[in-house]
MIMI-111688 format. One record per residue: residue number from 1; residue in three letters; z, x, y of N, C-alpha, C in turn. Coordinates in pm, whole numbers, plus 50000, padded with zeros to 5 digits. Layout:
% residues N
R   num   residuo     n_Z     n_X     n_Y    ca_Z    ca_X    ca_Y     c_Z     c_X     c_Y
R   NUM       ALA       Z       X       Y       Z       X       Y       Z       X       Y
...
END
This chain:
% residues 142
R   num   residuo     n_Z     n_X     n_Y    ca_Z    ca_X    ca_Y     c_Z     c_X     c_Y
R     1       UNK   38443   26306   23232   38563   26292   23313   38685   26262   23226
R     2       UNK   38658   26163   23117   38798   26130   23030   38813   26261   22981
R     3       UNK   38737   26385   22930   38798   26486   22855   38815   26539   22904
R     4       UNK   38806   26585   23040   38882   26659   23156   39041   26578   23129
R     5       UNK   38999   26455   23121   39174   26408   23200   39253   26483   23043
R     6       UNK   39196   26416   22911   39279   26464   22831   39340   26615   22792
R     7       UNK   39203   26694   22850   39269   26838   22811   39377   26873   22909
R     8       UNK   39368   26835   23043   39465   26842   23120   39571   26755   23063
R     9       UNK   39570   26646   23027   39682   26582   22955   39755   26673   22852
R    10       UNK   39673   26742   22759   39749   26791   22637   39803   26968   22696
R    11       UNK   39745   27026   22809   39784   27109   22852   39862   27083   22920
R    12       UNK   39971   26968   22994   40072   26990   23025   40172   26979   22955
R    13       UNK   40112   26870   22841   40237   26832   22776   40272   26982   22663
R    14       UNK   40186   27055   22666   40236   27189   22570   40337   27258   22673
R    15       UNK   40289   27265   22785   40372   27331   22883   40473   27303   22899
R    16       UNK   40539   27132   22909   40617   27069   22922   40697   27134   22784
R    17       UNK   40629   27095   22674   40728   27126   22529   40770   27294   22534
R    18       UNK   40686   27373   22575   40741   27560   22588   40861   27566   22665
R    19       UNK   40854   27472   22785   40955   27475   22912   41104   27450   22834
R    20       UNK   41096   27314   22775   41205   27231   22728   41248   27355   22575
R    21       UNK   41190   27409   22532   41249   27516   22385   41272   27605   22424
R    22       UNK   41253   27640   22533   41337   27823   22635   41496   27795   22634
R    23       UNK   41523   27866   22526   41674   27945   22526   41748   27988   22667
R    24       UNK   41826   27926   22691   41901   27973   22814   42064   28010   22768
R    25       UNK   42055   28141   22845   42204   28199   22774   42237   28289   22884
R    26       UNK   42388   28271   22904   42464   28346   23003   42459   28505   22974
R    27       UNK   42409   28578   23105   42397   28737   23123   42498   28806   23146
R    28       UNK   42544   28946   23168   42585   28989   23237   42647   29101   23191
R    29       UNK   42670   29265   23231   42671   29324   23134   42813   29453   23184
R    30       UNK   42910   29482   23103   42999   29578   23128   43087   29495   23206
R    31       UNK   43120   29381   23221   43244   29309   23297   43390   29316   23269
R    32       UNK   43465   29337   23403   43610   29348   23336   43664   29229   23251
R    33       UNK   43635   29061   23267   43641   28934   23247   43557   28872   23186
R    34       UNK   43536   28747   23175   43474   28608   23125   43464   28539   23250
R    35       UNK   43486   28576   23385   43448   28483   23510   43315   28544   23559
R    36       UNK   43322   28506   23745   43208   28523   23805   43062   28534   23703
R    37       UNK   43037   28705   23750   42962   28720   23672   42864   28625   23554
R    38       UNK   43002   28684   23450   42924   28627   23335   42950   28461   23289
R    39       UNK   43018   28413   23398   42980   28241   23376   42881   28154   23493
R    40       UNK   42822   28267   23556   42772   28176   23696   42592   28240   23656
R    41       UNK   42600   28365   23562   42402   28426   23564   42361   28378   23442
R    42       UNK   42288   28285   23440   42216   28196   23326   42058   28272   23308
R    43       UNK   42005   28285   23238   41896   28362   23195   41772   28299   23090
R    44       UNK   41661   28258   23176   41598   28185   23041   41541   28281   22970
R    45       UNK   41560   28256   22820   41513   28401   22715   41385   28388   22743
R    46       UNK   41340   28511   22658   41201   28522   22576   41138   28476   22473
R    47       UNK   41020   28389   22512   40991   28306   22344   41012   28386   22232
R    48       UNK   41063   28510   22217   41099   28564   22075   41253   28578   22055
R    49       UNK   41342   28511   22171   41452   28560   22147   41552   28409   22147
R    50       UNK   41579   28390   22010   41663   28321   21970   41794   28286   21939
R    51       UNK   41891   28320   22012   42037   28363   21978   42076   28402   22101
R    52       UNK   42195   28379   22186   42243   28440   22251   42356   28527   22204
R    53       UNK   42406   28639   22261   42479   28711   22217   42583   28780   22308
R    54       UNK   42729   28781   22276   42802   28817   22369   42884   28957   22271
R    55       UNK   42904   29078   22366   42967   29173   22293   43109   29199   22383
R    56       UNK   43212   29210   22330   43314   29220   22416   43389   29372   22343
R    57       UNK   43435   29455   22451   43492   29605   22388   43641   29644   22441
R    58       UNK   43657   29684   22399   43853   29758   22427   43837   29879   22438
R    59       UNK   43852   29936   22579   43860   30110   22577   43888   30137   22749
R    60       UNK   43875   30296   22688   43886   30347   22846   43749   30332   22928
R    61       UNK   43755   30412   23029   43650   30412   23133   43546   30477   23065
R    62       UNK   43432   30464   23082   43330   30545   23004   43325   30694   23009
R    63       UNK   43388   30736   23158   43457   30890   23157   43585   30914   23091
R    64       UNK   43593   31036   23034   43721   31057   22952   43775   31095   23058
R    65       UNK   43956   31096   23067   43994   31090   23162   44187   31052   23116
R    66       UNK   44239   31189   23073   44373   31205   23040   44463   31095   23083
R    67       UNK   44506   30980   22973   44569   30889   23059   44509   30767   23079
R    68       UNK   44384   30753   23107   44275   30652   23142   44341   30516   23102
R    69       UNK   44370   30408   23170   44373   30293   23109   44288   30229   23060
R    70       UNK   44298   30135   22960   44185   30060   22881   44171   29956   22975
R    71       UNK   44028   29887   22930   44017   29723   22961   43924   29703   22895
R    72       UNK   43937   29584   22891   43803   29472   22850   43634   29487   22934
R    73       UNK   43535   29505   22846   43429   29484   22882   43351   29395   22797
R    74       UNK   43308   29300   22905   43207   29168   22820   43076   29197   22877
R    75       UNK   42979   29162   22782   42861   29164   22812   42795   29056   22718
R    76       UNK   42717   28982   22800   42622   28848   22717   42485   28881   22757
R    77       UNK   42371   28874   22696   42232   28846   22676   42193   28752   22569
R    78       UNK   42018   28748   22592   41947   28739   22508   41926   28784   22436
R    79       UNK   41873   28740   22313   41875   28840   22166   41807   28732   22081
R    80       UNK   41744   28862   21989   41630   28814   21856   41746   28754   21737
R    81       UNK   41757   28696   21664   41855   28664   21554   41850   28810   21500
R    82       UNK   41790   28835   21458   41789   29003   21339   41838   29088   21390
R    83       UNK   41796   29127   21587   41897   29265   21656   42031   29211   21633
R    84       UNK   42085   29094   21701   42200   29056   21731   42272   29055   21562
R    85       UNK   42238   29014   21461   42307   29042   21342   42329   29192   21304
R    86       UNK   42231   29256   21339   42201   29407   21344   42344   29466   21414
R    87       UNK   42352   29465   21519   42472   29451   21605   42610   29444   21563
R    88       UNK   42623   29298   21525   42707   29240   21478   42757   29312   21383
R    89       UNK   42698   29367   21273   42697   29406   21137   42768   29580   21167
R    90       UNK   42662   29613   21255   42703   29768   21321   42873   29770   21369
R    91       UNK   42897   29671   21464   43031   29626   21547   43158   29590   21424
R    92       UNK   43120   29554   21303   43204   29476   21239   43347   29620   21163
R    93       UNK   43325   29704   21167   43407   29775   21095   43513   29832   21221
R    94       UNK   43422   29829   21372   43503   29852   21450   43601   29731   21530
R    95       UNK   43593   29621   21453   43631   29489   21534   43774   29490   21522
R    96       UNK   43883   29588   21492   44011   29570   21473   44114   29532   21600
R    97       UNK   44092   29502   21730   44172   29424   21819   44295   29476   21812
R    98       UNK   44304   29656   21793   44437   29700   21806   44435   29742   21880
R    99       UNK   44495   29754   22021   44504   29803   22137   44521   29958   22213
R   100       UNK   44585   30023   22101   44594   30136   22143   44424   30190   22103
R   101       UNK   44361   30153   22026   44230   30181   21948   44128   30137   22092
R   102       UNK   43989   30201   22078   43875   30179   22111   43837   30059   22009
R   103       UNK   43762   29962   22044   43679   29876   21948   43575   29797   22047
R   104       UNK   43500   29719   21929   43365   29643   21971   43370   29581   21897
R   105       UNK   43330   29459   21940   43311   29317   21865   43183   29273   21903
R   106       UNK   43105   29142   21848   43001   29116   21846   42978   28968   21814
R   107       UNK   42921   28887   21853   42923   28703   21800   42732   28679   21867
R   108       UNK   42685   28643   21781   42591   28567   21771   42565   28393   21812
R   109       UNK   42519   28371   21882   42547   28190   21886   42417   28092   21895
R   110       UNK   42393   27978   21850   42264   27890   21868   42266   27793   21978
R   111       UNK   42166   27787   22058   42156   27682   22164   42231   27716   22299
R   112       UNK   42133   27630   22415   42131   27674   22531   42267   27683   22573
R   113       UNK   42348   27827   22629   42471   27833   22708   42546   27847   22624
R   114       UNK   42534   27894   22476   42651   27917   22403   42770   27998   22362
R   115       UNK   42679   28107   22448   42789   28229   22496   42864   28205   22616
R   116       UNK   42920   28093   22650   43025   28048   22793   43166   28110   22763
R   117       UNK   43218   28065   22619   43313   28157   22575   43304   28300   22534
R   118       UNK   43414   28381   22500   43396   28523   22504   43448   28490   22347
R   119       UNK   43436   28604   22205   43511   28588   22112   43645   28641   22107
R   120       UNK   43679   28709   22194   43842   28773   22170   43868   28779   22310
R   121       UNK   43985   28694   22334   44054   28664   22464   44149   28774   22491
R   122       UNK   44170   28848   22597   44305   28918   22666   44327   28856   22744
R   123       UNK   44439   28961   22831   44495   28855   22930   44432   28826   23069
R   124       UNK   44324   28841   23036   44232   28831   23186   44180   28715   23130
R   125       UNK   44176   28688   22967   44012   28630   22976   44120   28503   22875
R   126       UNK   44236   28488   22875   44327   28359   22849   44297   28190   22943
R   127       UNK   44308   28191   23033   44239   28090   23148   44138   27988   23066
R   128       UNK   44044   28027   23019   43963   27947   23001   43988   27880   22853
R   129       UNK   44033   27924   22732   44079   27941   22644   44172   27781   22657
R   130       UNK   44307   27848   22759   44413   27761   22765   44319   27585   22842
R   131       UNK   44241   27614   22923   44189   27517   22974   44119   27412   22835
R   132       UNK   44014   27483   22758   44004   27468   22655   44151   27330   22572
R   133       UNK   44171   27405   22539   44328   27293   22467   44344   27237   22534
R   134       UNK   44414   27208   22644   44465   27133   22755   44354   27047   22716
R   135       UNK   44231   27038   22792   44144   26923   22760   44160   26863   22640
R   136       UNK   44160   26960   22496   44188   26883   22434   44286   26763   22347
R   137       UNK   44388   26839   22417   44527   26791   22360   44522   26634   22473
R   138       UNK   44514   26634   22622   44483   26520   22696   44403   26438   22629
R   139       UNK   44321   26443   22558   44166   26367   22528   44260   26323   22421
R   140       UNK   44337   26370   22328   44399   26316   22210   44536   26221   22246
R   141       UNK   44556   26251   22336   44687   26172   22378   44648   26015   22487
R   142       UNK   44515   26028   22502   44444   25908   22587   44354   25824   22476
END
């Protein structure tokens, strides 16, 4: 009976420790913003996926389309450290944030929820940013 209790003892507490090391990182994929969406769908990873990862892009509509206005698309998942550098590395020559241009950017991050921010703010995705300072400039003046 005691080694019943203990294997059940040491089988929860492994369970307990797998539960508590699951990566949780904000989802969400092709968004015009940094709201709804992709600050409200939390996602617990896959025990192989270590890193969350947010890709944010500047372009037209995925149809060509004479004229087309650009916008912002964010997208956050889960990710292995090696794809998401993979990525990153791929994204980096196109990361120029000139507006008339198509581009893609890419950020890698450690620990649960660390993709809440986006890496390159427009003017949709300023709000949170400015909230950002504000807190901190208050916190420094108290």
């Amino acid at each position: 009976m005691d080694l019943m209790k203990t294997i059940a003892a040491i089988i929860l507490l492994i369970s307990l420790f797998e539960a508590t090391t699951a990566l949780e990182c904000y989802v969400c994929a092709n968004q015009s913003d940094n709201a709804q969406k992709c600050l409200n769908t939390i996602k617990t990873c896959e025990p192989d996926e270590d890193v969350c990862k947010t890709e944010i892009r500047w372009g037209s509509t995925p149809y060509w389309d004479f004229g087309a206005p650009k916008q912002y698309y964010v997208s956050k998942s889960c990710s292995t450290k090696k794809k998401c550098q993979s990525i990153r590395k791929k994204y980096m020559p196109y990361c120029t944030h000139i507006w008339y241009e198509d581009w893609s950017c890419s950020e890698c991050c450690l620990g649960d929820r660390c993709n809440y921010y986006v890496i390159s703010r427009g003017q949709s995705l300023i709000a949170s940013f400015v909230a950002l300072i504000s807190t901190y400039i208050i916190s420094r003046l108290f």
